[in-house]
C-alpha positions in Angstrom: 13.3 77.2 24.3 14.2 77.4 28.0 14.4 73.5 29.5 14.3 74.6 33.2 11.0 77.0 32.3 9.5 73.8 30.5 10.2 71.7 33.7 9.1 74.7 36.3 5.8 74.8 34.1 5.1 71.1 34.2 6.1 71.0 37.8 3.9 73.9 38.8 0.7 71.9 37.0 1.5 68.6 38.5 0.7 70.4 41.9 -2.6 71.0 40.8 -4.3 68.0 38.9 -7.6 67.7 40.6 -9.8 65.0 39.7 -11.8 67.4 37.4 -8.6 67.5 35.0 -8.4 63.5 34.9 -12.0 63.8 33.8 -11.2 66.4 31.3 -8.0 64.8 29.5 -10.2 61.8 29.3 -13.4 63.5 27.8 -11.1 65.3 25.3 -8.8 62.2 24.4 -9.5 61.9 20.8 -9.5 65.5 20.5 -5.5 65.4 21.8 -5.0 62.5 19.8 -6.1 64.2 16.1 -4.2 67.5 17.7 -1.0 65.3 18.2 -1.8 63.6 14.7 -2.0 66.5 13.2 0.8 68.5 13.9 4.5 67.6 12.2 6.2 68.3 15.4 4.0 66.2 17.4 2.8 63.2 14.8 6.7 61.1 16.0 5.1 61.1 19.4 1.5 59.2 18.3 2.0 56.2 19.8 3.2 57.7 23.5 0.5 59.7 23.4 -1.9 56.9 22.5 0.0 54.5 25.3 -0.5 57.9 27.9 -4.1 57.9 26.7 -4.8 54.0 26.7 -3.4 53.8 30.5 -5.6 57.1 31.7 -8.2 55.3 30.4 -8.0 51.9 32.4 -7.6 54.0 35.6 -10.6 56.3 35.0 -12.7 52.9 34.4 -10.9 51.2 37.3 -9.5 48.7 35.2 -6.1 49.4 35.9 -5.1 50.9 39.4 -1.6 49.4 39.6 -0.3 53.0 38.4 0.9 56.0 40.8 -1.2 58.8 41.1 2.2 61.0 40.5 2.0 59.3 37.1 -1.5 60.0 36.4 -0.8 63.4 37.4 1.9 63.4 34.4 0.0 61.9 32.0 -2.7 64.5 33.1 -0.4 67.4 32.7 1.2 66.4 29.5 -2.4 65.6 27.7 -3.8 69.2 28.6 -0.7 70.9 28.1 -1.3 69.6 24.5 -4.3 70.6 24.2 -3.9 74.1 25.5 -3.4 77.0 22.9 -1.8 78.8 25.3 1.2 78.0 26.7 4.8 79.0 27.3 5.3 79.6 23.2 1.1 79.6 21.6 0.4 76.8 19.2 -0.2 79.9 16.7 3.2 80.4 16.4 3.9 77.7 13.0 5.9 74.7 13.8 8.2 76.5 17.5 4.5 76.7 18.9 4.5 72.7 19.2 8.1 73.0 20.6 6.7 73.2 24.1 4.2 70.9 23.7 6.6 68.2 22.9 9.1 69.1 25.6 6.5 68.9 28.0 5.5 65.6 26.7 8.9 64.4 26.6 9.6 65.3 29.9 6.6 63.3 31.2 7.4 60.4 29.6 11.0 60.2 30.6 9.6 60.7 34.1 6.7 57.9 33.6 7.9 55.5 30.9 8.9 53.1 33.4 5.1 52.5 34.9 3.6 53.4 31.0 5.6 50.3 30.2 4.2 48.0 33.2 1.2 49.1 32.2 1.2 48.1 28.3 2.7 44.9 29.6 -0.5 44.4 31.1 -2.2 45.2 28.4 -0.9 42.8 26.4 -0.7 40.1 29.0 -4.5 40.2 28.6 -4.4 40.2 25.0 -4.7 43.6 23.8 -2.9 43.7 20.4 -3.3 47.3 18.9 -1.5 48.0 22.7 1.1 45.9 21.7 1.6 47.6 18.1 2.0 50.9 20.2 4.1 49.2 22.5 6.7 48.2 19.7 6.5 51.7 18.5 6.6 54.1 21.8 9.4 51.8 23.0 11.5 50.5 20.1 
């Protein structure tokens, strides 16, 4: 797999979250979430994803609006990449057809993790254990 093809692709949909995608990779959260939990090349990443989940969450609701909108935008573009069958290699394709999936949500995080972890300190300054659990897990 071609790393500068996997950054052009995330970079060309991070110009183009609307607010119609934010809605979308909300609506369709749990259906990521068994997606990521179900796939061997994806299952390591659970707990990111949850985190990535958790925080697009708070800012949907308004409950948490400390976090760029260039990170939203990640999150945004890692979640749907996800969930798209179609992609730079489709998820037909047995085991390679996640490979994209997780170098696009790799790349996100590297570029987010910073704010993902101000966030889940947040979380868990307001006592939100199962964030906590997922904190100890996403971040070692």
């Amino acid at each position: 797999m071609d790393e500068d093809k996997v950054k052009e692709e995330f970079e060309r949909r991070l110009d183009k979250v609307s607010e119609e995608d934010i809605e979308r990779a909300v609506a369709e959260s749990e259906r990521i979430e068994e997606k990521v939990a179900g796939s061997s090349v994806l299952s390591k990443e659970l707990a990111k994803v949850r985190l990535l989940i958790s925080a697009l969450r708070d800012y949907w609701n308004g409950e948490y609006e400390e976090i760029p909108y260039g990170t939203i935008a990640a999150i945004v573009v890692a979640l749907l990449y996800i969930l798209s069958p179609i992609d730079l290699i489709p998820d037909i394709i047995p085991v390679a057809g996640y490979m994209d999936d997780l170098a696009v949500l790799l790349l996100a995080w590297k570029l987010i993790s910073e704010d993902i972890r101000q966030y889940a300190l947040w979380k868990m300054e307001h006592g939100d254990e199962h964030v906590r659990i997922l904190y100890q897990e996403a971040f070692g």
